[in-house]
C-alpha positions, 0 to 999 in steps of 0.5 A: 239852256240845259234842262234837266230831264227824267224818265218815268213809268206810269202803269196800266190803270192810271192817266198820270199825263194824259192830258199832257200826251194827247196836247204833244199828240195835237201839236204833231197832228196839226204840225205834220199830220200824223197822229189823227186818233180821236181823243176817246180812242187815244185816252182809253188806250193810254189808260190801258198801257204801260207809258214810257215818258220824259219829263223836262224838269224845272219850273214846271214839268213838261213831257217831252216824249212818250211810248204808249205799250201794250203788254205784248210790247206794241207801241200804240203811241210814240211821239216825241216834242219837235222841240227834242227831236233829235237828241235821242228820247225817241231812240231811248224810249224804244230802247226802253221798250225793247228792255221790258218785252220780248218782242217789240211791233207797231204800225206805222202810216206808209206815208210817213216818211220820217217814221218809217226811217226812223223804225228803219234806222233802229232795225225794224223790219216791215213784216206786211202791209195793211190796206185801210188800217187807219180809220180814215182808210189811210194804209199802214205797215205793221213792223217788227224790231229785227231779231238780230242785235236786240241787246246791242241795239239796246246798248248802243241807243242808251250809250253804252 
């Protein structure tokens, strides 16, 4: 089945697909238990960033993947729809990221095995690890997009 899919922006001060966000949150938490933030905390921050997101578009509009940012180019949020994993849409909103900032950074579980390899695959590098990061005193390590080969990660992520 080819399901057309569209990017879009919502801008700080809007919670265009909050509702639709934080349902994908859910679903990953309860799949993989990653993504355990309260809804208060999760919404209030969406609110806050820049979103980056794809739509699938047809009968009705799904989202299928998104980056939640900070103006300083922190990913707060990136989750994408088990559905589309794989086809590239975590890569490109990455991408998409790292185009807008100069300078991209998160967090991540350290026992999030599929996180950390997937930041480690698109050239991110573990500047340091945090105990008790997360609020059920889980760790985390804060990464940092490498310096070197931005732009041509960039180029290689959306094809070019």
């Amino acid at each position: 089945m080819s399901v057309n899919v569209d990017s879009r922006t919502v801008r700080p001060g809007h919670d265009t697909y909050v509702t639709e966000a934080w349902e994908l949150k859910e679903r990953i938490r309860r799949e993989e238990g990653v993504l355990q933030q309260r809804k208060g905390f999760f919404t209030d921050a969406y609110r806050r960033s820049t979103i980056y997101c794809f739509i699938a578009e047809g009968s009705s509009e799904t989202l299928i993947g998104f980056a939640a940012t900070r103006r300083d180019g922190y990913i707060l949020f990136l989750a994408v729809s088990p559905d589309f994993r794989g086809d590239g849409f975590g890569k490109r909103l990455v991408a998409t990221v790292a185009e807008n900032y100069s300078g991209v950074t998160c967090h991540a579980r350290t026992t999030n095995e599929s996180a950390l390899a997937f930041y480690k695959h698109l050239g991110f590098e573990i500047d340091r690890r945090v105990s008790s990061y997360y609020e059920d005193g889980g760790d985390a390590y804060y990464l940092r997009l490498g310096d070197n080969g931005i732009t041509s990660k960039i180029s290689r992520f959306m094809g070019f």
